[in-house]
N, C-alpha and C positions, 0 to 999 in steps of 0.2 A: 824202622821196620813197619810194616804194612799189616793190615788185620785182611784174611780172606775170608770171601762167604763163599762156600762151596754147597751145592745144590748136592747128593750120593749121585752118582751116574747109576743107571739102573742096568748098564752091562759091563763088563770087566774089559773089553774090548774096546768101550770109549774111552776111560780111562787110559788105558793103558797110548792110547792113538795121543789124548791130551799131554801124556808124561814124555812119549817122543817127541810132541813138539815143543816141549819146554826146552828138554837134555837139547834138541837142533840149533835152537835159540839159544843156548848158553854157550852150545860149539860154534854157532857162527861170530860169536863176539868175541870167542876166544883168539878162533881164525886168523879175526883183521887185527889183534892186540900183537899177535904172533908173525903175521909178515910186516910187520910196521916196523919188526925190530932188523927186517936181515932176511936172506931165502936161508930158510929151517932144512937140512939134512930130513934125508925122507923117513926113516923113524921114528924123528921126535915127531914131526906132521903125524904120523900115523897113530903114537902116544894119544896127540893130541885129541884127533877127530874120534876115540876109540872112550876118551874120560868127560868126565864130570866133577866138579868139585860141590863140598857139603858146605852148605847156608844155614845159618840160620835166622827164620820167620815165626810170624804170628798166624798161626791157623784158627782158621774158626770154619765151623759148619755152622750153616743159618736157614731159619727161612725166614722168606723175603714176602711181607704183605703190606698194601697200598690204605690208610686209613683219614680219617680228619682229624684234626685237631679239635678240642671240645675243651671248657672248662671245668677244673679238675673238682668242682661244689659249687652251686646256685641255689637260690631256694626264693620261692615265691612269697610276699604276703598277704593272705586273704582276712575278710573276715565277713561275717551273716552278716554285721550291722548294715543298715539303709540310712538313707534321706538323712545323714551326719554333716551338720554344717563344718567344713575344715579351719579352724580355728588359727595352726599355723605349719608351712613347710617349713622347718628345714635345712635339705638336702636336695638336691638338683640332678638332673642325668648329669653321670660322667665323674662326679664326685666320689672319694672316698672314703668308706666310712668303718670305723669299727666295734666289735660288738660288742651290743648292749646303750650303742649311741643311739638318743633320738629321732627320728624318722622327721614327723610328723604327729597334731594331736589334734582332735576334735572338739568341740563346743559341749562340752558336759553338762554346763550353767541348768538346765531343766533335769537333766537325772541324779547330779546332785542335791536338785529341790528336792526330787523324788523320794532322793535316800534318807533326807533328812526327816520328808516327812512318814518315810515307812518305820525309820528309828524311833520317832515321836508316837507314834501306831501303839509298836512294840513297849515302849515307856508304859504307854496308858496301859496294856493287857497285862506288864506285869504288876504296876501299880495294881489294878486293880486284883491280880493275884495273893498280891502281901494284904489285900483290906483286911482281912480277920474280922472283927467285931466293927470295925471302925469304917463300916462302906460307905457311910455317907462323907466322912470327910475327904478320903481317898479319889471319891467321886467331883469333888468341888475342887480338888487340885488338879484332875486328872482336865477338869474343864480348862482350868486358867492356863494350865500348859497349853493346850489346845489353842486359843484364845489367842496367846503369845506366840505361836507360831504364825497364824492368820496376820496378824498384826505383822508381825517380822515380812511376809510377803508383800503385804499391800504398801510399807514401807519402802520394798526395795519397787515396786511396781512405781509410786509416786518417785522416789528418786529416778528411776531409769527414764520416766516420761519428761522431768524435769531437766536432765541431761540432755534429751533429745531437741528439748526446747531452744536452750542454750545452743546447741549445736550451730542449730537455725539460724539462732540469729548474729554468730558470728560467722554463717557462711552467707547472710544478706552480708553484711558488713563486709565482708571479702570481697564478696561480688562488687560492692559501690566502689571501694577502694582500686579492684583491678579495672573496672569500667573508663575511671577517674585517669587512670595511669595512661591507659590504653588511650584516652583523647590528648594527653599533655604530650605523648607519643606523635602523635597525628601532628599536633601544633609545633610539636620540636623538628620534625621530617621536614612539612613546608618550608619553616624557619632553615634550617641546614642547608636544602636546595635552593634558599632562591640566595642565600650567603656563596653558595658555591658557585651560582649563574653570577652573582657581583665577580665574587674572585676573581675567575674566569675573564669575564669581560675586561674588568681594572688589568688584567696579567696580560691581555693580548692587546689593551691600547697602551698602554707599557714599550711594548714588543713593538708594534707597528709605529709607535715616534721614534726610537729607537732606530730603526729600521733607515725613518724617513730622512733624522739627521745624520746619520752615517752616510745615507746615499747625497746627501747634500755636500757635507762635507768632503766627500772624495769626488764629485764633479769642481769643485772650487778647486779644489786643487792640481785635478786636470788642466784643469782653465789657466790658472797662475803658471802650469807648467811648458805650457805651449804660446807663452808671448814672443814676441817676433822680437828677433835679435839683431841687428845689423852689423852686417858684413862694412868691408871695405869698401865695395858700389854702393851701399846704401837699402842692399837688398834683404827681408826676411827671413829666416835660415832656422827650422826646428831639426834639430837635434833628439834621434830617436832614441837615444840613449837616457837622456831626461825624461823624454816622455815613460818610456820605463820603469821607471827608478819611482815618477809619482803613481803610477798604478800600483806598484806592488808598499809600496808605504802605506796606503789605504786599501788592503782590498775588499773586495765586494763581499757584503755580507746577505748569510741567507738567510731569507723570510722566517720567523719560527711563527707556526701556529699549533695554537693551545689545543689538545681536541682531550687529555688527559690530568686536571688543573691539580689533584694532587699529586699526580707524578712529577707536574714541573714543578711544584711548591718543593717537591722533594729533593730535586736539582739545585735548588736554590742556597746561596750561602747566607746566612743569617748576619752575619758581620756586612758583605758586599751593596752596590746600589741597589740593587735590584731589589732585595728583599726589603731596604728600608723605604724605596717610591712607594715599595704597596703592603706597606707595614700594617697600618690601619685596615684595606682591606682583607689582609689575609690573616691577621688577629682576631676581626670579626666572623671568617670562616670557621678558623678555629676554634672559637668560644662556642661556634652553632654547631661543630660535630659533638663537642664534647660534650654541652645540655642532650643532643641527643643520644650520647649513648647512655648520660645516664639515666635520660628516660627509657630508655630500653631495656635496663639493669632494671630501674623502678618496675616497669612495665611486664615484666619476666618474675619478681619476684612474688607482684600482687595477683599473678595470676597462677603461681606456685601455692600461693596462699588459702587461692579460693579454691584451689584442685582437691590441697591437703583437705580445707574445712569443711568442702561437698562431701568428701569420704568419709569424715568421721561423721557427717551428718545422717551416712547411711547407716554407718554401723551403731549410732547411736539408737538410731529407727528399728533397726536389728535385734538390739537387745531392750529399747523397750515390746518391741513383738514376744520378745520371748518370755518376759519377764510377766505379761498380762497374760500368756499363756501358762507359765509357770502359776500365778496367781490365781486363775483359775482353777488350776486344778488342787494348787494348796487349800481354794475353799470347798471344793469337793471331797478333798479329803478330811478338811476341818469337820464339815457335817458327817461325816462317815464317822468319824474317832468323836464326835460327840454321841450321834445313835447309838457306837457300839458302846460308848463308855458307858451310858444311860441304860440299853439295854441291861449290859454286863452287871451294874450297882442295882439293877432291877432281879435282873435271875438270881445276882448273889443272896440279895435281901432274900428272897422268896424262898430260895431252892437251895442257899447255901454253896452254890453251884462256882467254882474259879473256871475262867476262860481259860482254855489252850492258848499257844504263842507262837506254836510250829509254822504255821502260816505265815506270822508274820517275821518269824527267822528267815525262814526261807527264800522270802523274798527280798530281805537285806541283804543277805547272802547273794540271789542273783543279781541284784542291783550294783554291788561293792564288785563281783567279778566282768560286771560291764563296763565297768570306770575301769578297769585296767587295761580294758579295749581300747579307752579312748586314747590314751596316749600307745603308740606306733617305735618301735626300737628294733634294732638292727640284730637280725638273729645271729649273724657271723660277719667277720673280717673279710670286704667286698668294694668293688664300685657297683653303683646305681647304674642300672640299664634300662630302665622302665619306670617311670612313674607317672601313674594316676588320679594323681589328686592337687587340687591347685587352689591356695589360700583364698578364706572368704568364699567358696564354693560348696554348693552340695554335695557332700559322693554317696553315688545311687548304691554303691557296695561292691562285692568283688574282689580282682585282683589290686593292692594297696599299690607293690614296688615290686621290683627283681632282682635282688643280688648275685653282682657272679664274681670268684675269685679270678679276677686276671694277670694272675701272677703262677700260678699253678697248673698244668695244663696234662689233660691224659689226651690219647689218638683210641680212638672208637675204629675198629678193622672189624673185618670178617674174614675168616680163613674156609676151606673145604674140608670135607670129612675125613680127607687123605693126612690131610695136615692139621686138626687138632688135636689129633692123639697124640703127634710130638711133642706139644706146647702144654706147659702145667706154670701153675701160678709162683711167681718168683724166678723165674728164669732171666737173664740178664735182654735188654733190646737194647738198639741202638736206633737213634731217631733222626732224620734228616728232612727239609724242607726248603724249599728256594729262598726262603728270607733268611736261611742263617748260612747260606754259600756252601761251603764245603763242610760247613765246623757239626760235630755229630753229637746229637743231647743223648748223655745213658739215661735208659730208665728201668722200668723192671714191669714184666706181666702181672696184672694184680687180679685180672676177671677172666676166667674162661667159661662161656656158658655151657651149663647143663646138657640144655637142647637144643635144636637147631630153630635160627631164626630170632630166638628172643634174645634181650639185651638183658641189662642187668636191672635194670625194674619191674623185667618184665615182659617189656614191647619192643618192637622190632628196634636194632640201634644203628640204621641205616643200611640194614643187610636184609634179605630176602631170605627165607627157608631152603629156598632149591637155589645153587650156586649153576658158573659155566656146566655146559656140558650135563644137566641132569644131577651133581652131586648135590647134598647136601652142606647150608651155609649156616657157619656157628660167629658168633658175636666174641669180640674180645677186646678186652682193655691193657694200653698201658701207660702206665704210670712215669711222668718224664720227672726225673730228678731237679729240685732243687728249685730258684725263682726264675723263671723266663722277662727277659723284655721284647725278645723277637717275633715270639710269635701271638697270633688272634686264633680267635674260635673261628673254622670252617676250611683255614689253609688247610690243603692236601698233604700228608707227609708219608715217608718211605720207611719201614721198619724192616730190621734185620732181627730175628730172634735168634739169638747164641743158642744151641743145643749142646757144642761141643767146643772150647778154647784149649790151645799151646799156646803160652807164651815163649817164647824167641827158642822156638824149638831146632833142633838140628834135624836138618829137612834133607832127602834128596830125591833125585825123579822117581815115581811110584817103580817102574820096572825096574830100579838098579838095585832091590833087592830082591833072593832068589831063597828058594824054598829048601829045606833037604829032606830027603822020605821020614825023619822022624818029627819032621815038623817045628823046626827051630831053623831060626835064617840068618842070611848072614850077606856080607858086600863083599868085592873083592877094591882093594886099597892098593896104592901105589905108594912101594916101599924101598926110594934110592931105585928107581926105579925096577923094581919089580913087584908082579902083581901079587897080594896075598889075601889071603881070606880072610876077616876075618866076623864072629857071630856077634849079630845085633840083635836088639829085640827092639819089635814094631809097636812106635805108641798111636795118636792120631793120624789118620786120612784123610787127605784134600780130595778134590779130583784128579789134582796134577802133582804131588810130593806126597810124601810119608815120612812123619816123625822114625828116627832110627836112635835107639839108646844102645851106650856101652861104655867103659870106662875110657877105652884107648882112643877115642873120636872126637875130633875136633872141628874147630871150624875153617875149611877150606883146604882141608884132606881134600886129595889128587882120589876121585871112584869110577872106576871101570863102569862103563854104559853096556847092555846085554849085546849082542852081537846083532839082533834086528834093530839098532839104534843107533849105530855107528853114524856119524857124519856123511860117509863116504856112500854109504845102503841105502835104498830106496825107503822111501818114510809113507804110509799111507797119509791118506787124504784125513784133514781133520776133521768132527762133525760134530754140531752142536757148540759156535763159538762165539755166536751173539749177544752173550751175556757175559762177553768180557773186554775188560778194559783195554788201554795201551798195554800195558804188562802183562795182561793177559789175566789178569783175576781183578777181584774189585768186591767192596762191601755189598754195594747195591748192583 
């Protein structure tokens, strides 16, 4: 059974022109079912072209709006931070990822100096908070801490310079090694080439004695075959039969010349003469391709070698920059947290006075929630469509990645003013686009906006405030069940929104039911042939059918057609039927 979307006709007069041309169409197929069997006595024909039998379909009233496809959740990710060296990707466009998986993470290395040294700060202000009586010794720890941190910096300063060093000089030593390779390479090439010009040469004076004793030997033979033979007079007498017989014994061989010397090495059978006349030379070719490919293997790896050791040689450089950078500022802050500590054992002594610490909370605090910056995770269940940031790189700040679900998908429409009032959230749709053929995705309305123009965040969601014709244009979503493989974000698609379903309703042409002045209706049925009345009650309206309930009604009851319906009666013209299918109805 078939689902119809019915558009209300806006006068009872089209309607009812659509329901005759259904009842016509179901008497012309009756028509030729009926002379196919025999010429019909003129009664039954006239039975015939006067009824209609009861169907039953799936009704629906719809309305029909044209939207895109969108991804059903995406979300961006930004962040203030600046000038963040990218420590490591990763995730790639196009990859899938789920949430709370790593993204990417940033170079921290100096603002966990930072924190370290602002937790150290905070030590010294509360130490010197507990001094009590005791400020001077308070004050002498509060230094060696200090002291020990500096030290800890300039420790890792000289190790990261010493790494860098190292680096160095295993990427000189790379460099001589692949230099080295690179000329045994050169020496191995010439060697190979001038083995293959021997090959070559040995293979085609090979070829050409070859050549020459073949042709020698099959002229001998000619010659032997064409001796003069005597007859009975005395006379010479060749026999062309003979002479035949020695050409094709030997025949004529053809020249080969070499212009491809490992394809004919490859021809070659290694048991046969051939291969053992030029054994020696083409042993010696041999051994020359093979030195050189493994100088090419050598020559490839040493220069893998020095690729790898030049890049660690950067980021060796890299991090000792950071690290005298880092050091630096650890000794500014060493001198800062001795001033204050000295200060602080100074006002205490004097004034009895403890330091605050808020200050320096607070900045551990913001320090500790920018380290959570640094490392990058995936807010939801998504593939990568955008990314930003590229290992070993700066990123100046901004948008980080893009996530979008590509498995869930809603259709972004606009309707007119006429038609949002029908449509409320939860109402069933049905969804079609040229990538999935004919097959139809349910979904369900989930957004109808407010007002006109705005989408659901807000801003326009690819519709205009003023629709055709001057109306006013309202935003809507829906929501397509379940996981998609078919479709992408921006395919066009066709929505049907259910306002009204029967399922496999008992249907007949809208006119074949008839009113009575108290307002209850009723069909007239074909009963053993005669006609009777009897009372239905009207559930759903198509354009072209109406549901009819009642106990005694079945399906393919014999129903009298009104009398301007008849087969036989002139049928007006039908109007407004460009929106229907073969059958004459259709979803879209």
């Amino acid at each position: 059974m078939k689902l119809f979307q019915n558009k209300l006709l806006k006068h009872k007069k089209s309607r009812r022109l659509a329901a005759g041309l259904a009842a016509a169409l179901v008497l012309l197929a009756g028509s030729r079912m009926f002379f196919a069997g025999g010429k019909p006595q003129e009664d039954e024909l006239a039975d015939l072209m006067n009824t209609t039998v009861i169907e039953k379909k799936d009704l629906l009233n719809s309305i029909s709006v044209t939207g895109v496809i969108a991804t059903a959740d995406g979300r961006t990710g930004n962040t203030a931070l600046t000038n963040l060296k990218v420590a490591d990707v990763r995730v790639k466009v196009g990859d899938e990822v789920q949430e709370g998986d790593v993204l990417c993470t940033f170079d921290a290395t100096q603002l966990e100096e930072s924190l370290a040294a602002a937790r150290n700060n905070y030590e010294v202000n509360r130490k010197l908070e507990a001094l009590g009586a005791d400020y001077e010794k308070q004050y002498h720890d509060s230094v060696k801490q200090a002291d020990k941190s500096i030290q800890d910096s300039r420790q890792k300063q000289e190790q990261a310079k010493k790494d860098y060093q190292e680096a160095a000089n295993r990427e000189n030593t790379a460099r001589t090694a692949a230099d080295h390779a690179a000329a045994v390479l050169s020496e191995k090439q010439a060697a190979c080439s001038a083995a293959r010009e021997a090959a070559a040469a040995a293979a085609q004076a090979y070829e050409d004695s070859r050549q020459a004793a073949d042709e020698a030997a099959r002229q001998s033979a000619l010659e032997s075959s064409t001796e003069n033979k005597a007859d009975d007079a005395g006379e010479a007498v060749l026999e062309n039969s003979e002479k035949e017989n020695a050409e094709e014994s030997i025949p004529e061989r053809t020249p080969v010349i070499i212009n491809d010397i490992d394809a004919y090495i490859a021809g070659l059978d290694v048991n046969g003469p051939d291969y053992t006349a030029l054994k020696d030379t083409l042993n010696a070719y041999s051994l020359a391709k093979s030195a050189l490919e493994e100088a090419k293997a050598e020559a490839e790896r040493t220069r893998s070698a020095y690729e790898q050791a030049k890049a660690e040689t950067g980021q060796a450089k890299s991090s000792a920059d950071q690290a005298r950078t880092a050091g630096q500022e650890a000794q500014n802050q060493y001198e800062n947290s001795l001033k204050d500590a000295k200060a602080a054992y100074q006002k205490s002594k004097l004034q009895s006075q403890l330091i605050t610490d808020n200050d320096a909370k607070k900045q551990i605090s913001q320090y500790e929630e920018q380290l959570e910056d640094y490392t990058v995770r995936a807010p939801m269940t998504g593939v990568i469509t955008s990314l930003s940031v590229k290992e070993g790189q700066n990123f100046a700040g901004g948008a980080i990645y893009e996530i979008q679900d590509l498995r869930h998908f809603i259709v972004e429409a606009s309707v007119d003013e006429y038609d949002v009032v029908k449509i409320k959230q939860g109402m069933t749709a049905y969804v079609k686009t040229n990538s999935m053929g004919d097959e139809l995705l349910k979904g369900t309305v989930t957004y109808v906006a407010p007002t006109a123009g705005s989408g659901k965040s807000g801003e326009g969601a690819g519709g205009s405030q003023t629709g055709s014709g001057g109306s006013a244009s309202y935003q809507i979503q829906i929501t397509v069940e379940g996981e998609q493989e078919k479709l992408r974000p921006g395919m066009t698609a066709k929505v049907s929104i259910v306002q009204e379903e029967s399922k496999a309703a008992l249907t007949v042409p809208y006119d074949c039911v008839e009113t009575r002045e108290d307002g209850t209706c009723f069909v007239y049925v074909d009963e053993n042939g005669q006609k009777k009345e009897v009372t239905v009650e009207k559930g759903m309206e198509s354009d072209y059918y109406v549901e009819i309930k009642g106990g005694d009604l079945e399906e393919g009851m014999k129903v009298y057609l009104p009398e301007g319906m008849r087969q036989g009666g002139q049928l007006p013209e039908l109007e407004e039927t460009e929106n229907m299918d073969d059958s004459g109805y259709g979803l879209f």
